[in-house]
C-alpha positions in Angstrom: 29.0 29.5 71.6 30.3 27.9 68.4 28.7 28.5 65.2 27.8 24.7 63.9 25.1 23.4 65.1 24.9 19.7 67.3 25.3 17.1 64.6 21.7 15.4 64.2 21.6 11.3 64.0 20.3 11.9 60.4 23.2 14.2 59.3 26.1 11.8 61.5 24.3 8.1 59.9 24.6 10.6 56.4 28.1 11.5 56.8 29.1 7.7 57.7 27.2 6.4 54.6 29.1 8.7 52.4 32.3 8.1 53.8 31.4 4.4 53.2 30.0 5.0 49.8 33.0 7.6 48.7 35.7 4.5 47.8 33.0 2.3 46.2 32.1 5.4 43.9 35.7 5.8 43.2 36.2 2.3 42.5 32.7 2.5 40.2 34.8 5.4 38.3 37.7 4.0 37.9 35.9 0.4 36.6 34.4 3.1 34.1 37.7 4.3 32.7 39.0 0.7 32.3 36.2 -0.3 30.4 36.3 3.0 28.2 40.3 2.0 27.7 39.3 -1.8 26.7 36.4 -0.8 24.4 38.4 1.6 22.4 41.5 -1.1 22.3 38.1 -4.0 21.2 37.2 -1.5 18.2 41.1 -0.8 17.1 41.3 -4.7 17.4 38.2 -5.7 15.2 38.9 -2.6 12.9 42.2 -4.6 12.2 40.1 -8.1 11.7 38.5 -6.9 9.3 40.9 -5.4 7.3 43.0 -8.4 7.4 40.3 -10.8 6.3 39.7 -8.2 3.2 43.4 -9.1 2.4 43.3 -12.6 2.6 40.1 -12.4 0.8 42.2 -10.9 -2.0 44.6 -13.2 -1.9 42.9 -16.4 -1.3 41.0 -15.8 -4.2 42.5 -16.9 -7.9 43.3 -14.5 -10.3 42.7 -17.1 -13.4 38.7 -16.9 -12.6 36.6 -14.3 -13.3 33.4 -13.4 -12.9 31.1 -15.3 -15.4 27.9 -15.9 -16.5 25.5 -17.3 -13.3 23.7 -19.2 -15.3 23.9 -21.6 -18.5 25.6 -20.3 -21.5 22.9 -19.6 -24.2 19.7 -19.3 -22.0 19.2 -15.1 -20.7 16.8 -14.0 -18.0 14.1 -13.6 -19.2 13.7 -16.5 -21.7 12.8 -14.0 -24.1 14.8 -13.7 -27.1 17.2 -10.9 -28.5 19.2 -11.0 -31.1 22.9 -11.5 -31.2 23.4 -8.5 -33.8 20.9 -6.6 -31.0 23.4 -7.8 -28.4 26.6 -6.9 -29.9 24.8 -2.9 -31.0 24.0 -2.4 -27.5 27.5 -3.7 -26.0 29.0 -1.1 -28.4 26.6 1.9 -27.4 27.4 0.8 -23.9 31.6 1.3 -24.1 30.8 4.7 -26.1 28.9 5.9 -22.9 30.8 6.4 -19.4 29.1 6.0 -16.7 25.5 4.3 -15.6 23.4 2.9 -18.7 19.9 2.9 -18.6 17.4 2.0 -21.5 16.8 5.4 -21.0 19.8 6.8 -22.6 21.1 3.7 -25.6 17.8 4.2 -27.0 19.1 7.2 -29.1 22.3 4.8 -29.7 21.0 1.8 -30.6 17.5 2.5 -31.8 15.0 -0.2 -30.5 12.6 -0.1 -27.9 13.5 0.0 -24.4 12.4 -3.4 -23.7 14.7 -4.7 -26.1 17.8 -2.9 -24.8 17.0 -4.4 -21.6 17.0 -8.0 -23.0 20.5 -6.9 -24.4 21.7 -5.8 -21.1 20.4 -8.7 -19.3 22.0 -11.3 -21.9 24.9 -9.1 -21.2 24.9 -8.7 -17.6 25.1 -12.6 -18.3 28.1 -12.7 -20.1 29.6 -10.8 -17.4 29.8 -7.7 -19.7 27.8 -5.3 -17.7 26.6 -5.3 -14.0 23.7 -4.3 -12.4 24.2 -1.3 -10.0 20.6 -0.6 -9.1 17.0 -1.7 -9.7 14.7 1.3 -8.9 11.6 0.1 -7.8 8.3 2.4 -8.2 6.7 4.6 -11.1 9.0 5.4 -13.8 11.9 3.2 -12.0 14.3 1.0 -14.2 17.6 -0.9 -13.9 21.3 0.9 -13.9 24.2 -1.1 -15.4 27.8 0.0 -16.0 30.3 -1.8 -18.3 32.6 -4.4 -16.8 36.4 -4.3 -17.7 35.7 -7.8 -19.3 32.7 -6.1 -21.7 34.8 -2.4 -22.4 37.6 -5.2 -24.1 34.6 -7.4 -25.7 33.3 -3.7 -27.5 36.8 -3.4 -28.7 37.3 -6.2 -30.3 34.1 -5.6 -31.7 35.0 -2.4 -32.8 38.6 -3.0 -34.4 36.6 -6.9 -36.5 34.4 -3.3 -38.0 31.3 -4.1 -36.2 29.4 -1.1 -37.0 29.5 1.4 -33.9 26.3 3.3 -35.2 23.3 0.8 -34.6 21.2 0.2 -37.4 17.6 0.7 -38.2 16.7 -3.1 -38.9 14.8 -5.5 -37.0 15.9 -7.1 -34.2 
């Protein structure tokens, strides 16, 4: 007597189906491993894209130009008015500072009301002299600027015609 037992029709049609399935499930695996190998090669290829059109962005671009005012010359934001005096105090307290500017911490600097440094800031963000890095929405939120290169060499030259560096007490 031998130990296996009679092959049933279920288990002989289930042993020709896998022999018939076997290649298509190596074929399926092998279709996988392509399209793994293709995929990685897509994302190398894009990857490179994009840094190429960063460089052409660069040098496409001319250096004479730079970022200015995005509106008309003369007229800020708001359409409220600030003083030019207010302007140039808050430009200076702004280069003595590194980092993000907020009302919050020129009012000690400059010495007006919060809502007046902001006019500054916006005439300057204007000008090109300070940029807006983020507008906190919500209680107790506010605006964050930091200095451009262009406004750092504006407070300079403010600086060495002896505009006074300490703001003063007057009106605005």
């Amino acid at each position: 007597m031998s130990d296996e037992a009679p092959e049933t029709p279920k288990s002989a049609a289930q042993s020709a189906l896998d022999e018939v399935i076997a290649p298509v499930k190596e074929l399926d695996a092998k279709l996988a491993m392509q399209e793994a190998h293709i995929r990685n090669e897509l994302d190398e290829i894009l990857a490179e894209r994009r840094k190429l059109r960063a460089v052409l962005r660069v040098v496409e671009t001319d250096p004479t130009t730079k970022p200015g005012p995005k509106r008309e010359p003369g007229k800020n934001a708001t359409g409220d008015w600030v003083s030019d005096k207010t302007v140039e105090s808050v430009l200076i307290a702004a280069a003595s500072l590194d980092g993000n500017l907020t009302t919050a911490r020129m009012k000690p600097l400059v010495q007006r009301n919060q809502s007046t440094i902001l006019k500054a800031l916006q005439r300057l963000r204007e000008r090109g002299q300070v940029r807006l890095t983020a507008d906190i929405a919500g209680r107790g939120g506010g605006k964050v600027f930091v200095l451009t290169p262009r406004g750092r060499e504006d407070a300079a030259a403010l600086i060495r015609e002896g505009a006074p560096v300490a703001a003063n007490n007057g009106a605005t």
